[in-house]
Structure formats: structure tokens, C-alpha cells
N, C-alpha and C positions, 0 to 999 in steps of 0.2 A: 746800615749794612743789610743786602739782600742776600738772604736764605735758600737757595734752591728748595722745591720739593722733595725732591729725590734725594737730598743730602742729608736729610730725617734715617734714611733706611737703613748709612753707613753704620749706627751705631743702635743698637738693639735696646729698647728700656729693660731695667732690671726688673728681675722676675719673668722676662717673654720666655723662657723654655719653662714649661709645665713642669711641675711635680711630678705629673703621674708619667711622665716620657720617661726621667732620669732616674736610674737606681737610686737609694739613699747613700749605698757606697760611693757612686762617680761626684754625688753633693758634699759629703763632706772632704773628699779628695779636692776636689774644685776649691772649696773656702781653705783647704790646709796649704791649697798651693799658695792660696792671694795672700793669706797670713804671712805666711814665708818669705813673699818678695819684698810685704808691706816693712817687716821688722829689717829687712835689709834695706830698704826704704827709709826706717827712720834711724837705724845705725850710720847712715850716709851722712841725715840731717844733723847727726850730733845728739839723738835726741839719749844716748846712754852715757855720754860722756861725764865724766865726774866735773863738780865745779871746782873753781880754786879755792875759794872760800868756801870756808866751813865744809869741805867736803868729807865724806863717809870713810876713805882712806882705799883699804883694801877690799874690806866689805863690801863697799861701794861698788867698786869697780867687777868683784865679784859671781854680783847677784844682777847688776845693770841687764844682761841679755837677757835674764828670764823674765823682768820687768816690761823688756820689750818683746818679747816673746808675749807676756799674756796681752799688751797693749795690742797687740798688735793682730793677735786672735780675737778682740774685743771689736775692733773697727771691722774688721772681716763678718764677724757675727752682727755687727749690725747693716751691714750692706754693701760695706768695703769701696772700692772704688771703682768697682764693675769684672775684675778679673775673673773674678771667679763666674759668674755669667759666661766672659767668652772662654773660659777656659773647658765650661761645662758643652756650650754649643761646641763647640772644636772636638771634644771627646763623642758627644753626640752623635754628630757629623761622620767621624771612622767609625764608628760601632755602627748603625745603621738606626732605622725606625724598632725593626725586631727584636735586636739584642737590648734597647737601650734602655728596655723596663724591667730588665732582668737586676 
């Protein structure tokens, strides 16, 4: 399978918007977003769903979102799946070069 060059550009590696461009507030907005979609991501997959066996009962079923909630802040804080990158270029992008170190 051939690769265009220019098909490289579509997708930005993570980490290409600098630190020092993006407020620390618009960064951690950006990873709360990718958190967010991730844990409805893996709410989708079933991944909080109680088992039939031996399951936890009500507990279980309970405490499941916050399990996927910190899972889910976990994958984001390790590099998540790129959201938060384009989430942060896209905020970048409407604030300008000037405001976006503020």
C-alpha cells in the first residue's frame, strides 16, 4: 500500500502544539475533554457493565462510572488517543497566536 506524502500532514503527531503556545488551563481542558469522550467510549464497549457471575450486585453497578471515569483519565494522561492534541490545535486556532499563551 502506497502512502502519499502529503497524507502525513492530515494528522498532526502528538505533542506538535508547544507548551509554551497553550495556556496550562486550555491543556488541561483539552485532556478533560478526551477523558470525557474516552469513558463514554468505553461505557459503549461494556467496559462498566457488571458480570453475571460473581458479580458485585449493586455496589457494583454503583461505583462502575467512577472506575471508568478514573480509567479513563488514566489513558488521557498517558497520551489518550490524540483528542486532546486536536482539541487543543482547534482552541488554538479561534484564540489566535497572542491570546493563546495567556
Amino acid at each position: 500500500m502506497h502512502i502519499p506524502p502529503d497524507s502525513q500532514s492530515l494528522r498532526a503527531p502528538p505533542g506538535s502544539v508547544p507548551s509554551t503556545q497553550a495556556s496550562p488551563r486550555l491543556e488541561d481542558a483539552a485532556k478533560e475533554f478526551e477523558a470525557a469522550i474516552l469513558a463514554e467510549l468505553l461505557k459503549a464497549a461494556g467496559a462498566g457493565q457488571s458480570r453475571t457471575e460473581f458479580g458485585g450486585g449493586e455496589g457494583e453497578e454503583q461505583f462502575a462510572s467512577l472506575l471508568l471515569d478514573a480509567q479513563a483519565r488514566h489513558i488521557a494522561a498517558a497520551g489518550g488517543i490524540g483528542l486532546a492534541e486536536m482539541a487543543l490545535r482547534g482552541l488554538m486556532a479561534q484564540r489566535g497566536p497572542a491570546q493563546g499563551a495567556t
